[in-house]
C-alpha positions in Angstrom: -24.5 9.5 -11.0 -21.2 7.5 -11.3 -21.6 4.0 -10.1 -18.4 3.1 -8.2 -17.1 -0.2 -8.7 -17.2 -2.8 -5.8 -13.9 -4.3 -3.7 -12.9 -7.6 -5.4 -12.7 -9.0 -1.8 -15.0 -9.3 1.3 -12.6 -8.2 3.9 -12.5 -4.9 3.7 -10.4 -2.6 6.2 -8.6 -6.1 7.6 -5.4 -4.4 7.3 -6.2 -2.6 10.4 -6.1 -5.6 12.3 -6.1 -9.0 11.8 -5.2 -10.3 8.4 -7.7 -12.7 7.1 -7.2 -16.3 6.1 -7.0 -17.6 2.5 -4.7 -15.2 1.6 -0.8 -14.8 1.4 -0.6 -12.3 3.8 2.9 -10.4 5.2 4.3 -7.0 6.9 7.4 -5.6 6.4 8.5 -3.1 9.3 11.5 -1.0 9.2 13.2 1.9 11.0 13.4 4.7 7.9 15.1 7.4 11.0 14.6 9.5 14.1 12.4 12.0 15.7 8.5 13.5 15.7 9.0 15.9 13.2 10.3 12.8 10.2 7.1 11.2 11.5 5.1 13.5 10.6 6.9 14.8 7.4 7.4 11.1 6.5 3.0 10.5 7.1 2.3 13.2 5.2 4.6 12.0 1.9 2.8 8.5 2.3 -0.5 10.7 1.7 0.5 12.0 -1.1 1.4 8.7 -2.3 5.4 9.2 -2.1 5.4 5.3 -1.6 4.2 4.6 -4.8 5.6 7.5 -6.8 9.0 6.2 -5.1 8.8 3.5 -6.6 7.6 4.2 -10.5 4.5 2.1 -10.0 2.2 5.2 -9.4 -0.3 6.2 -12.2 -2.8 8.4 -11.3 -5.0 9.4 -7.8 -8.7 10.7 -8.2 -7.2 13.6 -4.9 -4.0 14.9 -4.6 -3.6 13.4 -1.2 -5.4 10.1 0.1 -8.9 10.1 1.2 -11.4 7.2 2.0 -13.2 6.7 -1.9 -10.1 7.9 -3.5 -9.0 5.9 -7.3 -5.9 4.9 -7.3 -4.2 3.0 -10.5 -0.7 1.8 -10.2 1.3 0.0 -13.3 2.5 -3.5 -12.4 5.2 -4.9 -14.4 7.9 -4.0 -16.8 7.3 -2.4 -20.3 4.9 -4.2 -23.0 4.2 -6.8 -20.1 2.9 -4.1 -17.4 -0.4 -4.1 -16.7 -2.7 -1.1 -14.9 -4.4 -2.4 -11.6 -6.9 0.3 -10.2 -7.5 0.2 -6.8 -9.6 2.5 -4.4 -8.5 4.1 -1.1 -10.4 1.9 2.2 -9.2 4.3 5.0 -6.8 6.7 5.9 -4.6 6.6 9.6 -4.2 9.7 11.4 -3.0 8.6 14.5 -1.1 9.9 17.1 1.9 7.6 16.0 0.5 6.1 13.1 0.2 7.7 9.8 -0.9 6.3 6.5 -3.9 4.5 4.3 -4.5 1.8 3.0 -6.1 0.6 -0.5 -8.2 -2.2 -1.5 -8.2 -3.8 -5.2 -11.1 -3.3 -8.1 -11.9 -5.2 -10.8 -9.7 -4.9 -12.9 -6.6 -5.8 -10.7 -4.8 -8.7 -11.3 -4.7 -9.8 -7.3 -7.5 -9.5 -4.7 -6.9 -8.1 -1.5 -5.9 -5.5 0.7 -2.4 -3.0 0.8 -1.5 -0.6 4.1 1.1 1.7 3.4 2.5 3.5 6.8 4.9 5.0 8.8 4.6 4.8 12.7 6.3 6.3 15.7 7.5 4.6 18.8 7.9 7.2 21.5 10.0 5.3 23.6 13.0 5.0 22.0 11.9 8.2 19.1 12.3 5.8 16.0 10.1 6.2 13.3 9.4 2.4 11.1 7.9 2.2 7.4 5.4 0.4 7.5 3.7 -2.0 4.6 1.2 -4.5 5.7 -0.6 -6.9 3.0 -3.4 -9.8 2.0 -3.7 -10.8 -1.2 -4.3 -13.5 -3.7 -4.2 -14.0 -7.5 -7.0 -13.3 -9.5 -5.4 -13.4 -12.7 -4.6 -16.4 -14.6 -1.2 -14.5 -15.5 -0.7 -13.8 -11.8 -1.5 -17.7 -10.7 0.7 -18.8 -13.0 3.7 -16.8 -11.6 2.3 -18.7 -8.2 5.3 -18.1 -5.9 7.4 -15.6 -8.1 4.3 -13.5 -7.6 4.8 -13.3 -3.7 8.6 -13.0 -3.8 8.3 -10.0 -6.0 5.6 -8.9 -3.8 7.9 -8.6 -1.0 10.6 -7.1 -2.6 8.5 -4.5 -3.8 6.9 -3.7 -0.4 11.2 -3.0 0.6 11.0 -0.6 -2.2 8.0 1.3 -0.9 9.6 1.9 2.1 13.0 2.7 1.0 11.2 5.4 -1.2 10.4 7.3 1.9 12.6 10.3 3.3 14.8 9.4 6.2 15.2 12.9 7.4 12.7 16.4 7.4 
């Protein structure tokens, strides 16, 4: 039997609530467009890991869509200097308005910590907002050595996730 390698961090599933201290931790919330039926198109991209393919970082999933145990490995970086950073699927929201997973980082990955990748629907008003929610730290000496670079990029990446998701069905 395959012996499945452990989380890198303690706190796992904390992106479902509150974000745990010791870490640089941030959410980016935006309205990505109207109505029930982007919701749920826009959910179901983020399980088949749109976000991610969006964005050229995606390498390979263990499931075609996201389920709780699933292997993820993204590529982090630009050419010669990229790295490959597995990471494993925590959980999966299937929510009324909430739609999404999140994934937690493996040895392996140059940061430690937690990623929620989501779309969610506010009834009231029938907007639908992407939805990236993060804690992480560097685990890497190449990582702590870009120290604040690191984060900045980190943010401007999580922007890219969710302007990588469709805006209408």
């Amino acid at each position: 039997m395959e012996q499945t390698p452990p989380f890198t961090y303690p706190e796992v599933g904390a992106t479902r609530g509150v974000l745990p201290e010791g870490y640089h931790r941030f959410r980016l919330r935006r309205p990505i467009g109207q109505g029930r039926a982007l919701f749920e198109y826009a959910g179901a991209e983020i399980l088949a890991y749109r976000m991610q393919k969006g964005t050229g970082i995606f390498r390979h999933a263990g499931t075609p869509t996201a389920e709780p145990g699933s292997a993820v490995t993204v590529r982090l970086g630009v050419g010669p200097l990229g790295i490959t950073a597995p990471c494993r699927v925590v959980y999966v929201l299937d929510e009324p308005d909430r739609r999404g997973f999140a994934y937690g980082t493996l040895p392996g990955h140059p940061e430690i910590g937690e990623e929620l990748f989501a779309v969610e629907y506010d009834p009231a008003d029938d907007t639908v907002y992407g939805l990236v929610t993060a804690f992480a730290r560097n685990a890497a000496w190449y990582a702590r050595l870009g120290g604040p670079v690191v984060e900045l990029v980190q943010r401007f990446v999580a922007g890219r996730y969710i302007a990588a998701l469709p805006t209408s069905v």
